[in-house]
RORONU-300071 format. One record per residue: residue in three letters; y, x, z of N, C-alpha, C in turn. Coordinates in steps of 0.05 Angstrom, whole numbers, padded with zeros to 5 digits, always signed. Each point is the difference from the previous one (the first is absolute). Layout:
# RORONU-300071
ALAYXZYXZYXZ/...
//
This chain:
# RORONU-300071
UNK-00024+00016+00000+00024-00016+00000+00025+00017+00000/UNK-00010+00022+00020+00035+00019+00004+00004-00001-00032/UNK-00016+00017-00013+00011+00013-00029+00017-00023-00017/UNK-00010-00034+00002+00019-00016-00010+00022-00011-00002/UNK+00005+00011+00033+00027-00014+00013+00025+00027-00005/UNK+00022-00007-00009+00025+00013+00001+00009+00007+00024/UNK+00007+00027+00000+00005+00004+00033+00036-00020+00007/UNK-00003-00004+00025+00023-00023+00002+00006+00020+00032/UNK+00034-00005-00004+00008+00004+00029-00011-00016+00032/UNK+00004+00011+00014-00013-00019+00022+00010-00025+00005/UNK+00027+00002-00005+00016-00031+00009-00006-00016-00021/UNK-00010+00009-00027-00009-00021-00016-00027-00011+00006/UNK-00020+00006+00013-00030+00003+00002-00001-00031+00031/UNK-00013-00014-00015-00012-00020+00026-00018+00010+00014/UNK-00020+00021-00006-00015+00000+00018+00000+00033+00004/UNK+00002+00004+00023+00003+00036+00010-00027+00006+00019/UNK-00012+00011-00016-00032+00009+00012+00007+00028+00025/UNK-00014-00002+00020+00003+00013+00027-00028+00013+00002/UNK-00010+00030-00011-00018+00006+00009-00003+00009+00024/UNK-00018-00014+00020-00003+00017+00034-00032+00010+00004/UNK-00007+00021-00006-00020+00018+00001-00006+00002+00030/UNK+00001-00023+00011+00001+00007+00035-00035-00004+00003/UNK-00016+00018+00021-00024-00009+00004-00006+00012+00028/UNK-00001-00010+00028+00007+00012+00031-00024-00010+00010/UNK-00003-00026-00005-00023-00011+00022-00018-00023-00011/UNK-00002+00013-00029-00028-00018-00012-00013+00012+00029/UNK-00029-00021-00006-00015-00005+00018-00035-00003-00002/UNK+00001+00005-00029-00022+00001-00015+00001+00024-00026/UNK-00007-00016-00030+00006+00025-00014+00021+00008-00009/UNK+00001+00022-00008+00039+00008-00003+00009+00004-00023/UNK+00018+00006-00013+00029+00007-00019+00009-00016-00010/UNK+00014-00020+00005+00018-00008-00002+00016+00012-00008/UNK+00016+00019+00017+00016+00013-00019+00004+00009-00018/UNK-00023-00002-00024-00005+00009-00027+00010-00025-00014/UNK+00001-00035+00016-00001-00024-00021+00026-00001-00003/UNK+00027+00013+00006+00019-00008-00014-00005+00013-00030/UNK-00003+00027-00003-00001+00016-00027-00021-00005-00021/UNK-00019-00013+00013-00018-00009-00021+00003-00029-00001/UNK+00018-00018+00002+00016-00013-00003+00020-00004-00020/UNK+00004+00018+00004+00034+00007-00016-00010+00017-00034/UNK-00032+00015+00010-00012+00012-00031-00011-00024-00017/UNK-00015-00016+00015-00005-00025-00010+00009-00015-00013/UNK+00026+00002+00008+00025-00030-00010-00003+00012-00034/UNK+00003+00026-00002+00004+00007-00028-00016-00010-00016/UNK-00018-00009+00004-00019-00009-00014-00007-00040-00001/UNK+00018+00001+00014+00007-00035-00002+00013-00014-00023/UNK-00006-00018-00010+00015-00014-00023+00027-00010+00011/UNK+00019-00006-00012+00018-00008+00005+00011-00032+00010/UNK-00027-00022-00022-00012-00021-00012-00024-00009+00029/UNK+00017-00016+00031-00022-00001+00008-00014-00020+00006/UNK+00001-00016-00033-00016-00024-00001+00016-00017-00006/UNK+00031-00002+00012+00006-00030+00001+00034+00010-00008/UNK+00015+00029+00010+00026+00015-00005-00004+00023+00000/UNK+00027+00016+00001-00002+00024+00000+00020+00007+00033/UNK-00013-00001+00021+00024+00001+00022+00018+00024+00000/UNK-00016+00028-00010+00020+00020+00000+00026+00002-00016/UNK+00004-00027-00016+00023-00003-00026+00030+00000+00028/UNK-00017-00004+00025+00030-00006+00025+00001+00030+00010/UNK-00013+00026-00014+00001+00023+00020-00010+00015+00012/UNK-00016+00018+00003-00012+00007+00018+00006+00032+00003/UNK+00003+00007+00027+00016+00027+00015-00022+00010+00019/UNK-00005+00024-00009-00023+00012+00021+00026+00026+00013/UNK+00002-00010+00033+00006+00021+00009-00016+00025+00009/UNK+00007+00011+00014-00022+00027+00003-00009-00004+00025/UNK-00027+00014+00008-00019-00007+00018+00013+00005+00028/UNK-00002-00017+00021+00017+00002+00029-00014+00020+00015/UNK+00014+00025+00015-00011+00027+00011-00014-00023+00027/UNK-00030+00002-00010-00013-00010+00028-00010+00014+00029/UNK+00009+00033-00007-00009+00016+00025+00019-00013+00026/UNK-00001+00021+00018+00010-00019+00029-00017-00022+00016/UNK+00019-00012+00020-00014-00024+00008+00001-00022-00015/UNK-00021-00023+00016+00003-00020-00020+00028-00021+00005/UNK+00024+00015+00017+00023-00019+00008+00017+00007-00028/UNK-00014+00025+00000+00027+00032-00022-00007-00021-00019/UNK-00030-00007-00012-00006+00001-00022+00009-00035-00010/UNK-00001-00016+00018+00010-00027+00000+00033-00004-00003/UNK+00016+00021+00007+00019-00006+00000+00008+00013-00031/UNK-00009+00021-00013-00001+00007-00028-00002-00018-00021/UNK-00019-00019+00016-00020-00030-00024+00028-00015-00002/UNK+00012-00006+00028+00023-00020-00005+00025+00016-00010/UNK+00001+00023-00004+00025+00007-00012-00005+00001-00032/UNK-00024+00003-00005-00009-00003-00034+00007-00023-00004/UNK-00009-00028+00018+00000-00024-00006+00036-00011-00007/UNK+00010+00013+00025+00029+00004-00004+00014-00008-00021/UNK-00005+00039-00008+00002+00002-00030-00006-00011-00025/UNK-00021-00017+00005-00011-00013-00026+00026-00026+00005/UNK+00002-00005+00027+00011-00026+00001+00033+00001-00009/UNK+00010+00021+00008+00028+00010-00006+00005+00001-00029/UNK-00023+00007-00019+00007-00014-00038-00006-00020-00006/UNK-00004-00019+00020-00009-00037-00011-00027+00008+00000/UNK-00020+00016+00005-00031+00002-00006-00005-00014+00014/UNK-00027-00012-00006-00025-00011+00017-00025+00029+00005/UNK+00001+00002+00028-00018+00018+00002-00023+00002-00007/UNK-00018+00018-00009-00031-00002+00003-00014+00023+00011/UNK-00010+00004+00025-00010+00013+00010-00035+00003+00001/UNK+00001+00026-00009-00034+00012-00014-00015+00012+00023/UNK-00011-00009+00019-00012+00010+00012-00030+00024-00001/UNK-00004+00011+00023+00007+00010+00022-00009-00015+00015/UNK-00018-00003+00029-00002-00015+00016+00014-00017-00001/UNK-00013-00036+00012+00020-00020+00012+00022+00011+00014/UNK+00003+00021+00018+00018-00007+00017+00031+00006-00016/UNK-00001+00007-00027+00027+00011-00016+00008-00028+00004/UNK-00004-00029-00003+00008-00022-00006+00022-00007+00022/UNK-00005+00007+00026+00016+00000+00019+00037+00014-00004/UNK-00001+00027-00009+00016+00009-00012+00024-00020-00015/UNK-00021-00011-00019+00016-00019-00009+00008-00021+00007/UNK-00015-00015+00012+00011-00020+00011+00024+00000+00028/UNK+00004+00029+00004+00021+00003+00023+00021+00005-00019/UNK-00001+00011-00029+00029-00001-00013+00007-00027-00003/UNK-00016-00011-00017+00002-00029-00005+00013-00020+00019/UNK-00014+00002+00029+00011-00014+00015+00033+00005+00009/UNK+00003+00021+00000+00022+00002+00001+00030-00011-00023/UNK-00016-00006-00027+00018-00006-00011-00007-00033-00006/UNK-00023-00008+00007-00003-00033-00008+00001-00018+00024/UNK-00009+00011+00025-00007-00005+00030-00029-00012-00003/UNK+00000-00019+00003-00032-00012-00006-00019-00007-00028/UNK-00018+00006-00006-00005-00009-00022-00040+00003+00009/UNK-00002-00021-00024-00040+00002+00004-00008+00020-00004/UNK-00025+00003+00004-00012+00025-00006-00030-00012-00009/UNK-00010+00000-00028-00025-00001-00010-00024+00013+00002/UNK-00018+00009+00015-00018+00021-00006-00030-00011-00012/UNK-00002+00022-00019-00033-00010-00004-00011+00035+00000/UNK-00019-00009+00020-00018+00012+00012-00035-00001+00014/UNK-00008+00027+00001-00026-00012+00009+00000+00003+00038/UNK+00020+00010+00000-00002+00008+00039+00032-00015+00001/UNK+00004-00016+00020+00023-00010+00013+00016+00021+00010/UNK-00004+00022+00008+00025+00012+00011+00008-00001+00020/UNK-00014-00015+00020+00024-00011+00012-00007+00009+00032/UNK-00011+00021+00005-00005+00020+00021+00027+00008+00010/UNK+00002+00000+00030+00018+00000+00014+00007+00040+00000/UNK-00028+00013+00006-00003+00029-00012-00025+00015+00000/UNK-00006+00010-00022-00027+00012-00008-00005+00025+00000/UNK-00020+00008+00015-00007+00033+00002+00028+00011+00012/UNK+00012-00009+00022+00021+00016+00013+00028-00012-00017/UNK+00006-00008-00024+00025-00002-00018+00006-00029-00003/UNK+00028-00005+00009+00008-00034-00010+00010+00008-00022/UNK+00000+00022-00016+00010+00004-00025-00027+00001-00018/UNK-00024+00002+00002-00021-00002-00013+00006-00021-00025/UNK-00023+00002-00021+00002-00019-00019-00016-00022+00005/UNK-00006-00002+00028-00018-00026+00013+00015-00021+00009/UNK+00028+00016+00017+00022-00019+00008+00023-00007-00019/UNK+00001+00008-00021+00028-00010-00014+00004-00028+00003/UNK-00015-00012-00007+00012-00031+00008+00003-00018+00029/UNK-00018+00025+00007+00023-00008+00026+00015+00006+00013/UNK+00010+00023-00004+00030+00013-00006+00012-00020-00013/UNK-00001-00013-00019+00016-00014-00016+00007-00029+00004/UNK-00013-00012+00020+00008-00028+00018-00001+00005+00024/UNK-00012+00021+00011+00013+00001+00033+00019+00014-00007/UNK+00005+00020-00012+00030+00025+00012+00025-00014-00023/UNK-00010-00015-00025+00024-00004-00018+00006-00029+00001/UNK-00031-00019+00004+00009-00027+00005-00001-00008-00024/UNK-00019+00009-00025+00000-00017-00031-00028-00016+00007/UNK-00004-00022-00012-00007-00012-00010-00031+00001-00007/UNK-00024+00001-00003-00013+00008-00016-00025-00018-00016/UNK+00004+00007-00021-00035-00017-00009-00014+00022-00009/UNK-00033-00004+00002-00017+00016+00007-00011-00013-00023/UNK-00008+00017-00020-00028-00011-00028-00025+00018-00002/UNK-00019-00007-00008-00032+00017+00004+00000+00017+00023/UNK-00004-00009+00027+00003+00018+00019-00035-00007+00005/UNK-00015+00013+00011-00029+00013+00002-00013+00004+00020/UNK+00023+00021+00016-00011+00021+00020+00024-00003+00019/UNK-00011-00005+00027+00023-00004+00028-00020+00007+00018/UNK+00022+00008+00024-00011+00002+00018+00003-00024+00020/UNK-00014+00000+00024+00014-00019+00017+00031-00002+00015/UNK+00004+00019+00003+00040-00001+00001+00011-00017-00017/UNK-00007+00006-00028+00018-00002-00019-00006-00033-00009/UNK-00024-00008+00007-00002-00035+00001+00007-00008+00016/UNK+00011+00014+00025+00012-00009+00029+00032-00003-00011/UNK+00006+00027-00011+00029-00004-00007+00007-00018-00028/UNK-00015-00006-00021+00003-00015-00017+00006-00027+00015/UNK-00022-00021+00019+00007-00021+00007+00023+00000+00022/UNK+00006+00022+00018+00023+00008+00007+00026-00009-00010/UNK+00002+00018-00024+00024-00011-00013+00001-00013-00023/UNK-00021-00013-00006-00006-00026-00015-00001+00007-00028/UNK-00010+00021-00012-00007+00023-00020-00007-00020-00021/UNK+00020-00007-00018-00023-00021-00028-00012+00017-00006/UNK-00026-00006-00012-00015+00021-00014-00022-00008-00025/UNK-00006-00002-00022-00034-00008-00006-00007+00025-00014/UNK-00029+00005+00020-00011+00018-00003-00026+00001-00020/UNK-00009+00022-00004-00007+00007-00026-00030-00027-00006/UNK-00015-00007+00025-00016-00008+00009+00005-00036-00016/UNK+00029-00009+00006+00009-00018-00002+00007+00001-00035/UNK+00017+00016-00006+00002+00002-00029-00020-00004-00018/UNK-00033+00016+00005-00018+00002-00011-00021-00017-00002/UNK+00008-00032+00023-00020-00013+00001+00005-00025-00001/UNK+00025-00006-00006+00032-00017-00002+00009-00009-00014/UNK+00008-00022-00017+00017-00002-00018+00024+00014+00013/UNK+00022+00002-00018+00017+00015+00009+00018-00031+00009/UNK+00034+00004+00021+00014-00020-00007+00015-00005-00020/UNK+00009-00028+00004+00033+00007-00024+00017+00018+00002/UNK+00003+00006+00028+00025+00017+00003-00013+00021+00023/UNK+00017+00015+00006-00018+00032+00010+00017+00000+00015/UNK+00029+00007+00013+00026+00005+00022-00003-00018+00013/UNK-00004-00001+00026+00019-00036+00013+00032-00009-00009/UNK+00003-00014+00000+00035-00014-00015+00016+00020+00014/UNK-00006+00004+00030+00032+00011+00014-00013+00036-00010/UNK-00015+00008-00016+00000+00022+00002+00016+00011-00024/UNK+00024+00025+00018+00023+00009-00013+00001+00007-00029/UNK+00025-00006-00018-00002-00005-00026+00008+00029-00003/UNK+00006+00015+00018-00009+00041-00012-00022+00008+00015/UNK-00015+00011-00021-00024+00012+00002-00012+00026-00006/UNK-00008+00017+00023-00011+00030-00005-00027-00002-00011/UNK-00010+00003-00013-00030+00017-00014-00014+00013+00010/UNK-00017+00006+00017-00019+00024+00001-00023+00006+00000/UNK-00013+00013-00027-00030-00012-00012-00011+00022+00020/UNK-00019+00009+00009-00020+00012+00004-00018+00003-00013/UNK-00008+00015-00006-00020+00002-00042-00030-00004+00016/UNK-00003+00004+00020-00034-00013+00017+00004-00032+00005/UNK+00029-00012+00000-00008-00029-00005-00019-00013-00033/UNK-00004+00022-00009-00011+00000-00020-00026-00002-00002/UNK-00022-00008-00019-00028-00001+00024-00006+00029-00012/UNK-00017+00013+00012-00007+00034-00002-00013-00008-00027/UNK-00020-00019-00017-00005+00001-00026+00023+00025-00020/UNK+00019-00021+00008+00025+00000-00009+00015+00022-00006/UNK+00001+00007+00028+00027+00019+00015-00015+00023+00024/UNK-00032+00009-00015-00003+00032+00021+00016+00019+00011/UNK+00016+00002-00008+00020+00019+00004+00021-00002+00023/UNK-00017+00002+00026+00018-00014+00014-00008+00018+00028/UNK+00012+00004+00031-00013+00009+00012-00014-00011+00022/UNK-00003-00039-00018-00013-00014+00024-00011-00012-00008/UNK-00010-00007-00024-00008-00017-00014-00024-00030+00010/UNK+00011-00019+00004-00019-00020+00010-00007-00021-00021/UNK-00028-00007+00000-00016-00023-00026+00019-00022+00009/UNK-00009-00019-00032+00014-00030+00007+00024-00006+00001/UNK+00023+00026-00018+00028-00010-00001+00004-00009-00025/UNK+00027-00002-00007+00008-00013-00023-00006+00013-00028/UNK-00003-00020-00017-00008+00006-00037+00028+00007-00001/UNK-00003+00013-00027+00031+00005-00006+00016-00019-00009/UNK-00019-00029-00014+00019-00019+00000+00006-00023+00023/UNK-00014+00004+00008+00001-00018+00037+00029+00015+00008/UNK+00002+00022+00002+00023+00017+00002+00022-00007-00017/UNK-00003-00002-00021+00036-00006-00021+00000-00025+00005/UNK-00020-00022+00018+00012-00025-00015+00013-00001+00038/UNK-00014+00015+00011+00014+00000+00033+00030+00004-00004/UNK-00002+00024-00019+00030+00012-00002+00016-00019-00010/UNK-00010-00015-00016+00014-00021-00016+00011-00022+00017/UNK-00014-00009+00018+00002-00026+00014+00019+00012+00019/UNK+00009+00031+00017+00008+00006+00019+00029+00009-00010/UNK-00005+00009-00027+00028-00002+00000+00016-00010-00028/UNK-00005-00026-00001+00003-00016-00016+00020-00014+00012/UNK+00029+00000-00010+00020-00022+00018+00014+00022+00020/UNK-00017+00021+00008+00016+00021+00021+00015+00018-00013/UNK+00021+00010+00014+00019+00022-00011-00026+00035+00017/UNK-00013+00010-00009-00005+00028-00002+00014+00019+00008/UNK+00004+00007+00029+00020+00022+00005-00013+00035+00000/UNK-00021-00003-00003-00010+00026-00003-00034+00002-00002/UNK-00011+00015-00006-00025+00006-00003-00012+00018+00007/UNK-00024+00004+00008-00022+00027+00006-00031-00003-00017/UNK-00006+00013+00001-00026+00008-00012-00010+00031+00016/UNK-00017-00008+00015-00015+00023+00020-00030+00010-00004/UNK-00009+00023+00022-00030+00001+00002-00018+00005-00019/UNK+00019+00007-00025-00024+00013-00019-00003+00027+00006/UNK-00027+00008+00010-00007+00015-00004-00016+00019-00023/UNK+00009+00016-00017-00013+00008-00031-00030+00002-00002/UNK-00020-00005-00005-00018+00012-00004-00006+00016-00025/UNK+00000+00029+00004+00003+00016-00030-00031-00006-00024/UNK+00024+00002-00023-00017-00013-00024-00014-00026+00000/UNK+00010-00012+00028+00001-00037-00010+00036-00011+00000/UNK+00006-00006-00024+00016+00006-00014+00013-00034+00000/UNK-00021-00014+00005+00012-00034+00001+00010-00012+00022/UNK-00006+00017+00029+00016-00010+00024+00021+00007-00011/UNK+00017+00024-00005+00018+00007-00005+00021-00025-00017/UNK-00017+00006-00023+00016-00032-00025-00004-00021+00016/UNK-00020-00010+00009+00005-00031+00014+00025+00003+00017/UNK+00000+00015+00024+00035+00005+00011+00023-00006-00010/UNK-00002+00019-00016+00020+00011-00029+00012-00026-00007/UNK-00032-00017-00012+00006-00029-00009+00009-00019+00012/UNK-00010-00003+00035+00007-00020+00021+00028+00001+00003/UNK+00010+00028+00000+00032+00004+00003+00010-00013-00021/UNK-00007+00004-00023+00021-00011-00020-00007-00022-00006/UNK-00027-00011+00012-00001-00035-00001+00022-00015+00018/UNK-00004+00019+00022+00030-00020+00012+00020-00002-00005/UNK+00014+00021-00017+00022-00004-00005+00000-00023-00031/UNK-00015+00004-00005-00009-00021-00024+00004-00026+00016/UNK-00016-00009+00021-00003-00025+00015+00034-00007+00016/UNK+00014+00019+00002+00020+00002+00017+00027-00016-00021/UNK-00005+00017-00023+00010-00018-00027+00009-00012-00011/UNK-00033-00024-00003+00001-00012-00009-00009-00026+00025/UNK+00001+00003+00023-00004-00020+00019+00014+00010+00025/UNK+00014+00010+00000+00010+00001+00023+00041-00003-00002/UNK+00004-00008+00012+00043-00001+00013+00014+00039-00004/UNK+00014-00012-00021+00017+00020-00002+00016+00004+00031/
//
């Protein structure tokens, strides 16, 4: 795809890609920090044509990869000054993960400039660990960092794997959720958000909400998640009618010379902005 697109200044570009090569406290298999770059080698090889438009005709700005050494406070506060920056030329962010916990990053810039807004996740683990192996910064707790410490919102899609806390704290704070279990054995509904849920909306795929058929490439991989089209039509229904304030795409981990986790990513990224489009609030 790069080689098609005309290079464009950043303030012209809708969407400003954020690679964070962050990887601290996987907890299973590791590199992550390899899925922003094979990510970004991938895209080259994407059509432009993805099925239905061409979303990059609005832009697209790859800044340069965020210095992840340091702590993970150093490295969070880097995520939100990229995010910043993307936000300071009119961009919509997109952040290439790197462990879940980069998502956090962003959502502390964000909040600062929107105050509240939803937060979408599709995933195969909830997140939502108070702190794991010693760290409330782990990529176990991000989301709950993200409604206890920020107070967003959240809906939960193909979730899999919890612990007992995290079903304690879901009915706690009244967590909508349908889980992968529910998706797969379900008609789906008409509508996917509850009504009062906020008309700005964060993104953040986890590439193991994917079912491992699918999406090996991961460093957690659990059976029984989502097809890839169970996935676009989720994306479709979630943010269909919503204004899109930013995006992630996490947790790929590369596996060398399997070459299709990589493009499926590649692809999921630029399906959203495709879905963002043509169904979602300017």
């Amino acid at each position: 795809m790069a080689d098609d697109l005309e290079p464009m200044a950043p303030a012209d570009c809708r969407y400003h890609i954020i690679p964070v090569p962050y990887e601290e406290t996987v907890s299973y298999g590791g590199g992550t920090a390899m899925g922003p770059s094979a990510i970004l080698e991938a895209s080259a090889q994407l059509e432009l044509w993805d099925g239905f438009s061409v979303p990059a005709r609005r832009g697209v700005y790859t800044q340069g990869p965020v210095d992840c050494t340091g702590g993970p406070e150093v490295v969070l506060d880097r995520i939100s000054a990229a995010v910043k920056t993307a936000r300071s030329h009119g961009g919509m962010p997109v952040v290439l993960g790197g462990e879940h916990t980069v998502t956090l990053g962003a959502l502390r810039a964000l909040c600062e400039e929107y105050g509240s807004f939803g937060v979408v996740q599709f995933d195969a683990h909830a997140d939502l660990r108070a702190s794991y192996e010693g760290s409330p910064f782990s990529h176990a707790c991000v989301m709950h960092r993200a409604v206890a410490d920020l107070g967003l919102p959240l809906f939960q899609l193909g979730v899999r794997a919890l612990c007992e806390d995290e079903v304690a704290f879901r009915r706690e704070r009244s967590i909508p959720h349908i889980d992968a279990w529910t998706i797969g054995t379900s008609p789906m509904p008409e509508t996917l958000l509850p009504a009062d849920f906020p008309e700005n909306i964060y993104v953040t795929f986890d590439v193991d909400g994917l079912d491992s058929t699918v999406m090996p490439a991961t460093g957690t991989p659990v059976p029984g998640g989502l097809t890839w089209y169970q996935a676009q039509r989720l994306l479709r229904m979630a943010i269909g009618g919503r204004r899109v304030i930013g995006f992630d795409v996490v947790e790929l981990a590369p596996i060398e010379g399997l070459h299709a986790c990589d493009f499926a990513a590649a692809q999921l990224t630029y399906s959203i902005m495709g879905i963002i489009e043509r169904e979602g609030r300017d």
